[in-house]
Backbone bond lengths (Angstrom), bond angles and torsions (degrees), N, CA, C in turn:
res aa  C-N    CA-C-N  psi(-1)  N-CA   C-N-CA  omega(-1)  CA-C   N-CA-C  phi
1 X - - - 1.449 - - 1.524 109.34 -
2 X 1.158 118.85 142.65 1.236 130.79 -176.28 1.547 111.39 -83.87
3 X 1.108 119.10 147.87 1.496 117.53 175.14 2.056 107.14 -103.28
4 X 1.081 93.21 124.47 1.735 95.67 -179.98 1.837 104.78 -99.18
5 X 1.218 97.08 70.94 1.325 104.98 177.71 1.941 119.60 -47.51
6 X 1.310 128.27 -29.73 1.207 127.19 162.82 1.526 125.88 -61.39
7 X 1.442 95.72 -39.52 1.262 104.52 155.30 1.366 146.79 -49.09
8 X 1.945 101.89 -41.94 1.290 114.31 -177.12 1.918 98.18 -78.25
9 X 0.903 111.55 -57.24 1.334 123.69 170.43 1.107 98.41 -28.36
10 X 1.482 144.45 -81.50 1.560 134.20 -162.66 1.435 124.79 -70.75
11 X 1.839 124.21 1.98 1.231 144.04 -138.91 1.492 65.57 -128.45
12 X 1.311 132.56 -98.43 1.474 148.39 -123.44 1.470 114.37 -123.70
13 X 1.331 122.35 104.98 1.505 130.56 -165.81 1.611 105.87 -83.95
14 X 1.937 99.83 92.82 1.617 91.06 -168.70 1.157 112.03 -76.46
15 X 1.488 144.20 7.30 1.440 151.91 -169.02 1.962 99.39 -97.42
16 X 1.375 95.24 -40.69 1.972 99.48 178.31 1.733 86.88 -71.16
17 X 1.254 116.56 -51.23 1.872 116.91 -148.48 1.839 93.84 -64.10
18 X 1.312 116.77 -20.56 1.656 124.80 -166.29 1.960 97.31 -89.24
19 X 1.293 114.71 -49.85 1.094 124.99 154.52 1.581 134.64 -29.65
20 X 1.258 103.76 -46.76 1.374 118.54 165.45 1.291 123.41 -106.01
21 X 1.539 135.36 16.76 1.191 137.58 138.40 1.230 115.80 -80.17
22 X 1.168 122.60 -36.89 1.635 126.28 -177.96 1.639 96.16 -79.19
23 X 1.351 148.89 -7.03 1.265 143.63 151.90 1.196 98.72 -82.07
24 X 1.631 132.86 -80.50 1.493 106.34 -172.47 1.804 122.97 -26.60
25 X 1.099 104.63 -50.50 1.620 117.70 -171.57 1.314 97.06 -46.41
26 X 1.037 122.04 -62.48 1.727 128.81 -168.62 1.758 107.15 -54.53
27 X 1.325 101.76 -46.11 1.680 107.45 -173.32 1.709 114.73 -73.80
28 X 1.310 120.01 -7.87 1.238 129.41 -157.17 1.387 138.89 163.45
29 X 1.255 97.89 -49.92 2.145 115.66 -168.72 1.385 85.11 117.64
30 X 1.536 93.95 -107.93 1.131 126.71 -137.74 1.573 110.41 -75.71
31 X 1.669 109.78 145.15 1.577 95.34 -154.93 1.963 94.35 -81.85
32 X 1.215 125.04 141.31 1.662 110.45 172.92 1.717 99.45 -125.07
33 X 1.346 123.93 111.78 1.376 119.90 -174.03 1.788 111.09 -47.45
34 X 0.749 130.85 145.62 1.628 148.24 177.71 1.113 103.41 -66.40
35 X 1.618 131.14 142.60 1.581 123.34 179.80 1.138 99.85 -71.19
36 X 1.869 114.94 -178.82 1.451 115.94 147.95 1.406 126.09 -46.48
37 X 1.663 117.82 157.81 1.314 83.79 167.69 1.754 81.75 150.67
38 X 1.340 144.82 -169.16 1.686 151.28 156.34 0.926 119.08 -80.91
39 X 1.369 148.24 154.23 1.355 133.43 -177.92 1.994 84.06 -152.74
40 X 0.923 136.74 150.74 1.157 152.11 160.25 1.890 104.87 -89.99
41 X 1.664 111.03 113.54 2.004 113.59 -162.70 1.268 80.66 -138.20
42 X 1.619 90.84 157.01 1.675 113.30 126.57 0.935 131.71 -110.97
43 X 1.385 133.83 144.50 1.458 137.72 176.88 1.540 88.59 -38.06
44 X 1.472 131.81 147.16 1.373 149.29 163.58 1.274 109.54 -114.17
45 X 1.374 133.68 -42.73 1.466 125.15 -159.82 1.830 96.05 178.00
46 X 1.309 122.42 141.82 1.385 132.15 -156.49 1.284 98.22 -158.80
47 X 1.448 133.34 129.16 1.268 131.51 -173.66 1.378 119.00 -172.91
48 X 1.427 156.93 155.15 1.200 152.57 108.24 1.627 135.23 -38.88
49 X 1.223 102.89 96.28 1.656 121.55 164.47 1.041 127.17 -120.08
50 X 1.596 118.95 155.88 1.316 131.98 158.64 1.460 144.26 -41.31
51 X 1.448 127.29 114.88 1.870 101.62 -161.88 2.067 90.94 -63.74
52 X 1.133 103.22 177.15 1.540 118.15 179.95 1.453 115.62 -92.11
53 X 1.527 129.28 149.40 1.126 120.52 -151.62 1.696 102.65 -90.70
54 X 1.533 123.67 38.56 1.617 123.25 135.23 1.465 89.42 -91.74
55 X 0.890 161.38 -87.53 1.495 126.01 -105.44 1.185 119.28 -78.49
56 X 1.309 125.52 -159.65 1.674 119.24 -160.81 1.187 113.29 -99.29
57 X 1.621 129.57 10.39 1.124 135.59 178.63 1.848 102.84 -153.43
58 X 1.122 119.88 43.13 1.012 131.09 161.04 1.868 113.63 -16.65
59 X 1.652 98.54 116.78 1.508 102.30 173.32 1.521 115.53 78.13
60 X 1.465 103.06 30.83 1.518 116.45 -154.55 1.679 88.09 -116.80
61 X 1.812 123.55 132.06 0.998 116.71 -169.89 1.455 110.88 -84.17
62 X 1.636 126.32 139.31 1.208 126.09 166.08 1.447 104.74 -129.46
63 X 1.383 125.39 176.18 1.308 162.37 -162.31 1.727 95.18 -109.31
64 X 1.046 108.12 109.95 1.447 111.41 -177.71 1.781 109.11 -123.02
65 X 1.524 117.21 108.80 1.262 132.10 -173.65 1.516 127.98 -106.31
66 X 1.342 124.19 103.79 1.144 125.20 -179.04 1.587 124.18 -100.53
67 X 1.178 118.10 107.36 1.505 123.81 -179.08 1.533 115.64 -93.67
68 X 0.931 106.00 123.72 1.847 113.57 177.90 2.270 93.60 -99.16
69 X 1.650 93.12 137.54 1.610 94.50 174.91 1.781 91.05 -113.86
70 X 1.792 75.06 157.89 1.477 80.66 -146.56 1.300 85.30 -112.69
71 X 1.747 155.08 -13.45 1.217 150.19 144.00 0.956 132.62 -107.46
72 X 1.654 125.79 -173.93 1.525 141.83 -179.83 1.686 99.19 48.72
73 X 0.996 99.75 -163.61 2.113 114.53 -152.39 1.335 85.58 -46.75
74 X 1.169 134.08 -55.05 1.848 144.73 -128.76 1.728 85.42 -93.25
75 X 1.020 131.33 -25.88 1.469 128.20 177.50 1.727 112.88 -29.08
76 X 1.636 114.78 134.60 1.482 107.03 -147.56 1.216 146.12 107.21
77 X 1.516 94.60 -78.09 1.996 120.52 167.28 1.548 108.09 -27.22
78 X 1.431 103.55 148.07 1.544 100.57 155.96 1.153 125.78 -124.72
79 X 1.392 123.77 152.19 1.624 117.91 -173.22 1.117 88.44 -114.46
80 X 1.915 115.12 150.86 1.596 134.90 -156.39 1.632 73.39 -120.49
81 X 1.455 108.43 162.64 1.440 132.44 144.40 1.433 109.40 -177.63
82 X 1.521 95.05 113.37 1.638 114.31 176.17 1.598 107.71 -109.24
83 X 1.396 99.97 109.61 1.935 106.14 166.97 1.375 118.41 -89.91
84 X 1.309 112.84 88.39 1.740 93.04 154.17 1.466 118.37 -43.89
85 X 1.503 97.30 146.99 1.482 133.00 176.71 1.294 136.57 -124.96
86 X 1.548 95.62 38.39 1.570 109.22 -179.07 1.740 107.71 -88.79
87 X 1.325 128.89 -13.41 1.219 113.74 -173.81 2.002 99.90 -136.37
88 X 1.395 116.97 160.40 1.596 112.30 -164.93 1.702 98.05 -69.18
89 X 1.206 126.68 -28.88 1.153 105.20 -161.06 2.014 102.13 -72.53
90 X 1.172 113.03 -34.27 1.544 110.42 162.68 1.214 138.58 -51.36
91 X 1.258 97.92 -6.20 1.753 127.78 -173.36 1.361 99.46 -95.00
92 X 1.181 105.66 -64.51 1.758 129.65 176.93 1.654 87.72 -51.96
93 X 0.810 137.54 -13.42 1.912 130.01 178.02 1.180 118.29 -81.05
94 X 1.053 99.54 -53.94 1.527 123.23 170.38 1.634 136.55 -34.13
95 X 1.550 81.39 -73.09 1.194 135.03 168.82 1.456 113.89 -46.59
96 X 1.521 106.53 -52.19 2.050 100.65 167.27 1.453 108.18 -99.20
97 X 1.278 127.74 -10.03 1.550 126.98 153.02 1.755 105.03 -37.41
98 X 1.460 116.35 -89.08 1.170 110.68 174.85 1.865 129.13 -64.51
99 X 1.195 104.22 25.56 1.369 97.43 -179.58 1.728 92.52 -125.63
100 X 1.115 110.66 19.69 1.355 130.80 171.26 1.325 127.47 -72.81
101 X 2.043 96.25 -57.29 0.827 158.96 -151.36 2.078 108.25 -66.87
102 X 1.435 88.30 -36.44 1.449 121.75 -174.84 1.718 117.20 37.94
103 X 1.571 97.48 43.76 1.447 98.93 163.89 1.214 141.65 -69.58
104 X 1.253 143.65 153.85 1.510 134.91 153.22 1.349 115.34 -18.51
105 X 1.362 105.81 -58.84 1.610 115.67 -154.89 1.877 97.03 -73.93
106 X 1.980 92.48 126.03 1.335 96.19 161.17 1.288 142.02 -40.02
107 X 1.598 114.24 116.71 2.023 99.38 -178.25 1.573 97.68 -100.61
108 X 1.095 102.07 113.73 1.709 111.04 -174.15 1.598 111.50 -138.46
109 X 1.205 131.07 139.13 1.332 106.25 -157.71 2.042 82.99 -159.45
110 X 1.176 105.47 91.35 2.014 117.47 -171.34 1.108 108.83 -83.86
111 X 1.843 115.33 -5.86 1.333 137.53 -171.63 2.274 100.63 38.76
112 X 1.213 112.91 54.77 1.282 110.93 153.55 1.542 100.03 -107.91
113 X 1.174 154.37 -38.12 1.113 139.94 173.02 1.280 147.01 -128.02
114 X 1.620 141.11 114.34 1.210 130.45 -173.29 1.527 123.67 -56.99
115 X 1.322 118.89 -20.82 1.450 114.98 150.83 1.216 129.20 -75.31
116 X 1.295 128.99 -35.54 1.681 118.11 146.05 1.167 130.73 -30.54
117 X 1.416 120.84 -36.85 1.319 141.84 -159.64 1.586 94.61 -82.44
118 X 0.996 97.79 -82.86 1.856 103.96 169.97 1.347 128.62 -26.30
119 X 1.678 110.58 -47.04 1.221 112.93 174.78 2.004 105.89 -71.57
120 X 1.099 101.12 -26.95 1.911 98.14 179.79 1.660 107.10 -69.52
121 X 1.432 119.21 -31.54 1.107 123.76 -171.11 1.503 108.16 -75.40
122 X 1.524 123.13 -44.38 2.060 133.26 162.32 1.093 109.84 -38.98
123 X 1.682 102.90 -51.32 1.792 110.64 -178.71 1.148 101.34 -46.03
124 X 1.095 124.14 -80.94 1.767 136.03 -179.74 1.312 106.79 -30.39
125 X 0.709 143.85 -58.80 1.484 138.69 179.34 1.378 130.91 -55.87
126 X 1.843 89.81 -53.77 1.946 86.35 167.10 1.642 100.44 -67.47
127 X 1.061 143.53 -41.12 1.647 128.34 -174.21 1.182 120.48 -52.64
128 X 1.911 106.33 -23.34 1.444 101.20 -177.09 1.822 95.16 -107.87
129 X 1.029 122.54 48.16 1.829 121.66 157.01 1.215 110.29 -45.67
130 X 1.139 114.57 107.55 1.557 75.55 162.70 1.559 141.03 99.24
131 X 1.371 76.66 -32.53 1.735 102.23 156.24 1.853 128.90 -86.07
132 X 1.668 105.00 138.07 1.604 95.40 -156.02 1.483 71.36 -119.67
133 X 1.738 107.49 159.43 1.144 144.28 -159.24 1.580 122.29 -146.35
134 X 1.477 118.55 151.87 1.366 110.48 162.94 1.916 107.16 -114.53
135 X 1.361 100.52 124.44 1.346 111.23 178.75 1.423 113.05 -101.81
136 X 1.380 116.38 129.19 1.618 108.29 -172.16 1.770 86.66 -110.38
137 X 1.079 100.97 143.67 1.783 102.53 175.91 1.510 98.32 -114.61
138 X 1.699 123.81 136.94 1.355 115.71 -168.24 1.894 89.67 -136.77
139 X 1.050 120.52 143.12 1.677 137.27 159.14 1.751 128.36 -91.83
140 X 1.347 96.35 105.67 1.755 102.05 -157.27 1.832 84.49 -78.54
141 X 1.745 106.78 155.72 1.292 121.03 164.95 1.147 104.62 -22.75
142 X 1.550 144.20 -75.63 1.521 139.75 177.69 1.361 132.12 -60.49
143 X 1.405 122.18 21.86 1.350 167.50 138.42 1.817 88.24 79.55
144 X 1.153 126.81 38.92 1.501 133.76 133.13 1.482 129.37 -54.20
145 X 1.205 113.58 115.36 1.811 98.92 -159.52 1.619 103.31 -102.86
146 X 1.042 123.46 160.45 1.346 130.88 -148.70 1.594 96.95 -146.23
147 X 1.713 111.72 127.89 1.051 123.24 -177.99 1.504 142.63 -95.29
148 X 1.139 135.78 84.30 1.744 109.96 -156.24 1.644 98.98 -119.75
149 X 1.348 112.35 151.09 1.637 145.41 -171.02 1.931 72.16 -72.85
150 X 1.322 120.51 153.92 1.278 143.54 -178.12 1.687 113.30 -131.89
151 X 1.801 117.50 -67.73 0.846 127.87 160.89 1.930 121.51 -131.22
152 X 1.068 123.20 139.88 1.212 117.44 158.44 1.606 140.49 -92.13
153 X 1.209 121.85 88.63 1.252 117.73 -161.06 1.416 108.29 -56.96
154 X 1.652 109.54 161.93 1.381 113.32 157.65 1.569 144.45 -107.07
């Protein structure tokens, strides 16, 4: 297999990805997800990607969410949350995740395009620069954890 190095380059920011190993490193190593529970974040990084070719729907678009907490012990840490978006009710997840969020930027989703989509999801992110939050992380009976905005500071 060939490597499409221009590609990887415009896909994956290895100077941010080097950036955030040398922070993991500092916080720990090894990544260990955070229990349920509040965490005081900022939005870190918000985007549309591909699941990876293990999972069970390989190349399947999700909503990929990175929260940095911004106090107490966990100060640093990052919390992952990747939604697949193969069916509406995952959409519908999303969708009141950032309408949570109570940004400027329109959450509108006419489902004609996955680059529309993406660009609504950047929006969201630059609106939330900067902006600190309370994130409660919760674990449904099928131990899928489920995310909701709590408070938004100012």
């Amino acid at each position: 297999m060939t490597i499409d190095f221009k590609k990887l380059n415009r896909e994956y920011d290895l100077k941010g990805l080097n950036e955030d190993a040398k922070e993991a490193r500092k916080n720990g190593g090894s990544f260990e997800e955070l229990p349920p529970g509040e965490y005081e974040v900022a939005l870190n990084s918000l985007e549309l990607k591909l699941t990876g070719e293990k999972s069970k729907n390989p190349g399947a678009p999700m909503a990929s969410f990175c929260f940095k907490v911004v106090s107490d012990t966990n100060k640093g840490r990052l919390i992952f949350w990747n939604q697949v978006l193969t069916q509406g009710f995952q959409i519908d997840i999303v969708l009141k995740f950032l309408e949570s969020l109570e940004t400027e930027a329109p959450i509108d989703c006419d489902g004609s395009d996955w680059e529309a989509f993406n660009e609504m999801l950047l929006d969201v992110a630059e609106c939330m620069d900067g902006v600190e939050f309370l994130l409660e992380i919760k674990e449904n009976n099928k131990g899928f954890r489920n995310y909701e905005v709590i408070e938004i500071y100012e």
